[in-house]
C-alpha positions in Angstrom: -82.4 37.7 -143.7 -86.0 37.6 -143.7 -89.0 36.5 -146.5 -90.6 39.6 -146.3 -88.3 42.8 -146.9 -86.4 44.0 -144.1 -85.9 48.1 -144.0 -82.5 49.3 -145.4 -81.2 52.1 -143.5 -81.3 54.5 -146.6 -84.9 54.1 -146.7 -85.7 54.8 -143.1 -88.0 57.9 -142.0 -89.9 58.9 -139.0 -91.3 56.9 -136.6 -89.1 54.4 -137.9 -85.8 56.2 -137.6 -86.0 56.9 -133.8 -86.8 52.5 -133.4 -83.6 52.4 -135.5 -81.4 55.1 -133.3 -82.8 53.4 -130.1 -82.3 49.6 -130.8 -78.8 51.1 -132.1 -78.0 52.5 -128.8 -79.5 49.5 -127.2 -77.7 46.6 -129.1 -74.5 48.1 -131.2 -76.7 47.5 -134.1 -80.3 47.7 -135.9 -81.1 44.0 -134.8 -83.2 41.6 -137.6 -86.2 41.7 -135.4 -86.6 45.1 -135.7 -85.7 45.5 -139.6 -89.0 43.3 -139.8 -90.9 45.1 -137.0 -90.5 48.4 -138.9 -92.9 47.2 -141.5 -95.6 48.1 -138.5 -93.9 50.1 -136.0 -97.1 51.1 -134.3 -97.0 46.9 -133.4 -93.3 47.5 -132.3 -93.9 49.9 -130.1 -97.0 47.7 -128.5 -95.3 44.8 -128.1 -92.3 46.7 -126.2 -95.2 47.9 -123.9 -96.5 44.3 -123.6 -93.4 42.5 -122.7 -92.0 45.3 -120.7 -95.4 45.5 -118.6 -95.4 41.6 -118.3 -91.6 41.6 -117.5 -92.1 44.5 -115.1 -94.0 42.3 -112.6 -91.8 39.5 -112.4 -88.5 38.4 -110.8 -86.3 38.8 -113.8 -84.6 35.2 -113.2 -88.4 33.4 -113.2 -89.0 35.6 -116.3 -85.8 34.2 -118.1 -86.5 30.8 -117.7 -90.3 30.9 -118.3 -89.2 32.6 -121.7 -86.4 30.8 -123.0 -88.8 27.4 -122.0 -91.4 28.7 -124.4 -89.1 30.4 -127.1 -86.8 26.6 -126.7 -90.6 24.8 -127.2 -92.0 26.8 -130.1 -88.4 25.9 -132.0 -87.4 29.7 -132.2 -84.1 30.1 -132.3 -83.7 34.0 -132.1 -85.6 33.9 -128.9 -83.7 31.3 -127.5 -80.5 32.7 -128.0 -81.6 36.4 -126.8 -82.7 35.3 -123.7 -80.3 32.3 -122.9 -78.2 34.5 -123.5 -79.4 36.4 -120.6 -79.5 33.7 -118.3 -75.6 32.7 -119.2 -74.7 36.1 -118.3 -76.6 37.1 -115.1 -78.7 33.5 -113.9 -76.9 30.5 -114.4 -73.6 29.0 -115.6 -72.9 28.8 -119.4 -73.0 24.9 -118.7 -76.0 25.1 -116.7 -78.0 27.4 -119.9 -76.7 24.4 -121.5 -78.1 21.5 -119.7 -81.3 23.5 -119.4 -81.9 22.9 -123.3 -80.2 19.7 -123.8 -80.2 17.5 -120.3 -82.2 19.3 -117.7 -82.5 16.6 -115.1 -79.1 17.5 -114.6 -79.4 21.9 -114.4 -78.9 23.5 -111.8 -82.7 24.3 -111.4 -84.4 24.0 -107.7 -88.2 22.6 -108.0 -90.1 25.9 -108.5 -88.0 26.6 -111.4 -87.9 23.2 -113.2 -91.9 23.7 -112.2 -92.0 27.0 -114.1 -90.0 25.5 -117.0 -92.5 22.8 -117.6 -95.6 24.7 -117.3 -93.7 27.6 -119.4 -93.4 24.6 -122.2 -96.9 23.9 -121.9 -98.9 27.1 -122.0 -96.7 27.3 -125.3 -97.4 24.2 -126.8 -100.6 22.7 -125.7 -102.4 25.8 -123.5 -105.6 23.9 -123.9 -104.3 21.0 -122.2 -103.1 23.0 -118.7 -105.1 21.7 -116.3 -106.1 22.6 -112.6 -103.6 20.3 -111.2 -100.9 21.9 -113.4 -101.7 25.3 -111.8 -101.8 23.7 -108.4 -98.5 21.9 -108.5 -97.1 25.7 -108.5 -99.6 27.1 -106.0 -97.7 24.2 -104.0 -94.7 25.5 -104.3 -95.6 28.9 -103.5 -96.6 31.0 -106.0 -99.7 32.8 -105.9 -102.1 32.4 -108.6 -100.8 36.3 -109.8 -97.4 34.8 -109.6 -98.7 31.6 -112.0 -100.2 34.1 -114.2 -96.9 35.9 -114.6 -95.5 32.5 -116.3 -98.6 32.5 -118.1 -98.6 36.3 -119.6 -94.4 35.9 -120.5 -95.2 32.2 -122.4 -98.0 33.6 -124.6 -96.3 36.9 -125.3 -93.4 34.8 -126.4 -95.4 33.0 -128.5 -96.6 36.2 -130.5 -93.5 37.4 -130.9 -91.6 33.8 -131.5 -94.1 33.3 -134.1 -93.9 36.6 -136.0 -90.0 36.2 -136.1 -90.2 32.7 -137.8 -92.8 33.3 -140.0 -91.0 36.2 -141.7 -88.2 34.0 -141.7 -86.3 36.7 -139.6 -83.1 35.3 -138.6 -81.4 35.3 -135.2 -78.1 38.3 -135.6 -75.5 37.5 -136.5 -73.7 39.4 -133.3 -75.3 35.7 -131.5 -71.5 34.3 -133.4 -69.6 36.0 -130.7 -71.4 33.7 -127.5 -69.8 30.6 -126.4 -69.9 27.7 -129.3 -71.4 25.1 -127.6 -73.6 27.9 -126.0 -74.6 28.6 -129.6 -75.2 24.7 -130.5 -77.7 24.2 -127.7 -79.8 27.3 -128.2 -79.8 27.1 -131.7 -83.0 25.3 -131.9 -84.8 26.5 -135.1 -82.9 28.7 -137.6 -79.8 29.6 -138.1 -78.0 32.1 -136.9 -77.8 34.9 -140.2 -74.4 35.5 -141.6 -72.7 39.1 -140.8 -74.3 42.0 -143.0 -74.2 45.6 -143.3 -70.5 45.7 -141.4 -71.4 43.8 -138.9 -69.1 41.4 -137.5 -69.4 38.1 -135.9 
Protein backbone atom coordinates (compact mmCIF):
# COMPACT_ATOMS: atom_id res chain seq x y z
CA UNK A 1 0.00 0.00 0.00
CA UNK A 2 2.55 2.50 0.83
CA UNK A 3 6.61 2.42 1.68
CA UNK A 4 6.27 4.11 4.74
CA UNK A 5 3.62 2.36 7.29
CA UNK A 6 0.23 3.26 6.77
CA UNK A 7 -2.04 3.53 10.28
CA UNK A 8 -4.04 0.28 11.06
CA UNK A 9 -7.29 1.12 12.52
CA UNK A 10 -6.45 -0.83 15.82
CA UNK A 11 -3.79 1.55 16.41
CA UNK A 12 -5.60 4.82 15.80
CA UNK A 13 -6.10 7.51 18.73
CA UNK A 14 -6.94 11.13 18.96
CA UNK A 15 -6.52 13.47 16.57
CA UNK A 16 -6.14 10.83 14.32
CA UNK A 17 -9.39 8.93 15.03
CA UNK A 18 -11.79 11.92 14.20
CA UNK A 19 -9.52 12.22 10.33
CA UNK A 20 -10.43 8.49 10.29
CA UNK A 21 -14.37 8.89 11.27
CA UNK A 22 -14.56 11.91 8.90
CA UNK A 23 -12.85 10.58 5.66
CA UNK A 24 -15.13 7.47 6.62
CA UNK A 25 -18.21 9.40 6.42
CA UNK A 26 -16.81 11.32 3.47
CA UNK A 27 -15.64 8.26 1.18
CA UNK A 28 -17.27 4.80 2.59
CA UNK A 29 -13.83 4.19 3.68
CA UNK A 30 -10.42 5.36 5.44
CA UNK A 31 -8.84 6.28 1.88
CA UNK A 32 -4.73 5.39 1.31
CA UNK A 33 -4.02 9.06 1.36
CA UNK A 34 -5.11 9.53 4.58
CA UNK A 35 -3.58 6.20 6.17
CA UNK A 36 -0.25 8.06 5.08
CA UNK A 37 -1.41 11.54 6.14
CA UNK A 38 -2.02 10.32 9.69
CA UNK A 39 1.73 9.99 10.25
CA UNK A 40 1.40 14.13 10.52
CA UNK A 41 -2.14 14.91 10.95
CA UNK A 42 -1.36 18.48 11.94
CA UNK A 43 -0.12 18.61 7.88
CA UNK A 44 -3.52 16.89 7.03
CA UNK A 45 -5.44 19.12 8.51
CA UNK A 46 -3.31 22.12 6.73
CA UNK A 47 -3.47 20.94 3.49
CA UNK A 48 -7.38 20.43 3.78
CA UNK A 49 -7.34 24.28 4.68
CA UNK A 50 -5.06 24.91 1.62
CA UNK A 51 -6.85 23.23 -1.07
CA UNK A 52 -10.18 24.02 0.33
CA UNK A 53 -9.23 27.90 0.49
CA UNK A 54 -7.64 27.65 -3.00
CA UNK A 55 -10.69 25.58 -4.32
CA UNK A 56 -13.11 27.99 -2.51
CA UNK A 57 -12.22 30.88 -4.99
CA UNK A 58 -12.67 29.14 -8.08
CA UNK A 59 -15.32 27.83 -10.49
CA UNK A 60 -15.28 24.25 -9.55
CA UNK A 61 -15.17 23.07 -13.33
CA UNK A 62 -11.83 25.48 -14.09
CA UNK A 63 -10.54 23.96 -10.70
CA UNK A 64 -11.13 20.29 -12.07
CA UNK A 65 -9.28 20.68 -15.11
CA UNK A 66 -6.44 22.86 -13.84
CA UNK A 67 -5.95 19.85 -11.32
CA UNK A 68 -6.30 16.80 -13.13
CA UNK A 69 -3.75 18.80 -15.92
CA UNK A 70 -1.16 19.02 -13.17
CA UNK A 71 -1.90 15.68 -11.22
CA UNK A 72 -2.00 13.94 -15.31
CA UNK A 73 1.61 15.98 -15.75
CA UNK A 74 3.41 15.05 -12.58
CA UNK A 75 2.46 11.13 -13.47
CA UNK A 76 0.26 10.81 -10.29
CA UNK A 77 -2.12 8.46 -10.68
CA UNK A 78 -4.25 8.77 -7.41
CA UNK A 79 -4.80 12.41 -8.28
CA UNK A 80 -5.79 11.77 -11.57
CA UNK A 81 -8.28 9.43 -10.91
CA UNK A 82 -9.86 11.45 -7.82
CA UNK A 83 -10.37 14.26 -9.69
CA UNK A 84 -11.20 12.79 -13.30
CA UNK A 85 -13.29 11.22 -11.65
CA UNK A 86 -14.94 14.36 -10.77
CA UNK A 87 -15.00 15.77 -14.02
CA UNK A 88 -16.70 12.34 -15.49
CA UNK A 89 -19.36 12.77 -13.01
CA UNK A 90 -20.34 16.48 -12.96
CA UNK A 91 -18.10 18.32 -16.07
CA UNK A 92 -17.71 16.39 -19.02
CA UNK A 93 -18.59 13.08 -20.65
CA UNK A 94 -16.74 9.90 -19.53
CA UNK A 95 -15.39 9.98 -23.30
CA UNK A 96 -14.53 13.45 -23.09
CA UNK A 97 -12.37 12.82 -19.40
CA UNK A 98 -10.94 10.45 -21.74
CA UNK A 99 -9.83 12.34 -24.70
CA UNK A 100 -8.64 14.96 -22.21
CA UNK A 101 -5.79 12.57 -21.09
CA UNK A 102 -5.21 10.62 -24.22
CA UNK A 103 -6.28 12.84 -27.45
CA UNK A 104 -7.20 16.38 -26.40
CA UNK A 105 -7.32 18.10 -29.73
CA UNK A 106 -10.33 16.20 -29.94
CA UNK A 107 -12.18 17.09 -26.00
CA UNK A 108 -14.80 18.80 -25.70
CA UNK A 109 -12.75 21.72 -24.18
CA UNK A 110 -13.67 25.56 -25.49
CA UNK A 111 -10.20 27.77 -25.68
CA UNK A 112 -10.07 29.09 -22.09
CA UNK A 113 -10.09 25.73 -20.91
CA UNK A 114 -7.68 23.93 -23.20
CA UNK A 115 -5.73 27.47 -22.18
CA UNK A 116 -5.97 26.58 -18.46
CA UNK A 117 -5.04 22.89 -19.20
CA UNK A 118 -1.75 23.86 -20.78
CA UNK A 119 -0.63 26.46 -18.47
CA UNK A 120 -2.03 23.97 -15.56
CA UNK A 121 0.74 21.48 -17.13
CA UNK A 122 3.27 24.00 -17.06
CA UNK A 123 3.31 25.65 -13.69
CA UNK A 124 3.55 21.80 -12.79
CA UNK A 125 6.27 20.86 -14.80
CA UNK A 126 8.53 23.67 -15.70
CA UNK A 127 7.15 26.86 -13.43
CA UNK A 128 10.38 28.47 -14.19
CA UNK A 129 9.78 28.53 -17.66
CA UNK A 130 6.05 30.44 -17.59
CA UNK A 131 6.52 33.39 -19.21
CA UNK A 132 4.68 36.84 -19.49
CA UNK A 133 3.19 35.82 -22.77
CA UNK A 134 1.84 32.60 -21.11
CA UNK A 135 0.06 34.71 -18.49
CA UNK A 136 -1.20 36.99 -21.25
CA UNK A 137 -2.63 34.44 -23.62
CA UNK A 138 -5.20 33.91 -20.57
CA UNK A 139 -5.55 37.63 -19.65
CA UNK A 140 -6.81 37.38 -23.49
CA UNK A 141 -9.24 35.21 -22.93
CA UNK A 142 -10.58 36.85 -19.96
CA UNK A 143 -9.32 36.00 -16.96
CA UNK A 144 -8.14 38.45 -14.57
CA UNK A 145 -4.69 38.07 -13.30
CA UNK A 146 -6.62 36.77 -9.75
CA UNK A 147 -8.42 34.42 -11.95
CA UNK A 148 -4.66 33.21 -13.52
CA UNK A 149 -3.48 32.95 -10.17
CA UNK A 150 -6.27 30.63 -9.20
CA UNK A 151 -4.71 28.09 -11.93
CA UNK A 152 -1.58 28.90 -10.40
CA UNK A 153 -2.38 28.28 -6.54
CA UNK A 154 -4.54 24.66 -7.50
CA UNK A 155 -1.29 23.41 -9.92
CA UNK A 156 1.35 24.00 -7.15
CA UNK A 157 -0.96 22.69 -4.32
CA UNK A 158 -1.31 19.67 -6.44
CA UNK A 159 2.11 19.30 -6.83
CA UNK A 160 2.65 19.14 -2.83
CA UNK A 161 0.23 16.83 -2.43
CA UNK A 162 0.86 14.62 -5.87
CA UNK A 163 4.35 14.47 -4.69
CA UNK A 164 3.80 13.32 -1.09
CA UNK A 165 1.43 10.53 -2.29
CA UNK A 166 4.04 9.03 -4.73
CA UNK A 167 6.91 9.37 -2.78
CA UNK A 168 5.34 7.18 0.05
CA UNK A 169 4.38 5.07 -2.59
CA UNK A 170 0.67 5.53 -1.52
CA UNK A 171 -1.43 3.91 -3.93
CA UNK A 172 -4.60 5.11 -5.62
CA UNK A 173 -7.94 2.97 -3.64
CA UNK A 174 -8.78 0.45 -4.63
CA UNK A 175 -12.73 1.69 -4.63
CA UNK A 176 -11.08 3.69 -8.23
CA UNK A 177 -11.94 -0.43 -9.67
CA UNK A 178 -15.57 0.33 -9.65
CA UNK A 179 -15.17 3.56 -12.44
CA UNK A 180 -15.60 2.90 -16.05
CA UNK A 181 -12.53 0.58 -17.47
CA UNK A 182 -11.36 2.46 -20.11
CA UNK A 183 -12.03 5.47 -17.71
CA UNK A 184 -9.51 3.69 -15.38
CA UNK A 185 -6.93 3.01 -18.41
CA UNK A 186 -6.58 6.62 -19.32
CA UNK A 187 -6.21 8.10 -15.79
CA UNK A 188 -4.12 5.53 -14.65
CA UNK A 189 -1.00 7.48 -15.43
CA UNK A 190 1.52 6.51 -12.61
CA UNK A 191 0.73 3.70 -10.18
CA UNK A 192 -1.47 1.31 -9.98
CA UNK A 193 -4.46 1.21 -8.64
CA UNK A 194 -3.98 -0.89 -4.90
CA UNK A 195 -5.73 -4.19 -4.68
CA UNK A 196 -8.93 -4.35 -2.28
CA UNK A 197 -7.82 -4.47 1.55
CA UNK A 198 -9.32 -4.32 4.92
CA UNK A 199 -13.00 -5.54 3.29
CA UNK A 200 -12.98 -3.33 0.95
CA UNK A 201 -14.29 -4.23 -2.36
CA UNK A 202 -13.58 -3.24 -5.84
Amino acid sequence: MAFVRPTPDHEVTEPVTEMFDEDRATWGFVPNFTRTFALRPDVYRAWQQLNATVKASMDLRRYELATVAAAAALRSSYCTLAHGRVLAEQFLPAEGVIQLLTDRAEAPLDAVDRAVVGFAEKVALNAGQVSQADVDELRALGLTDEEVFDVVLAAAARCFFAKALDATGTEPDAAYRRLDPRLVDALTVGRAVAEATDGETP
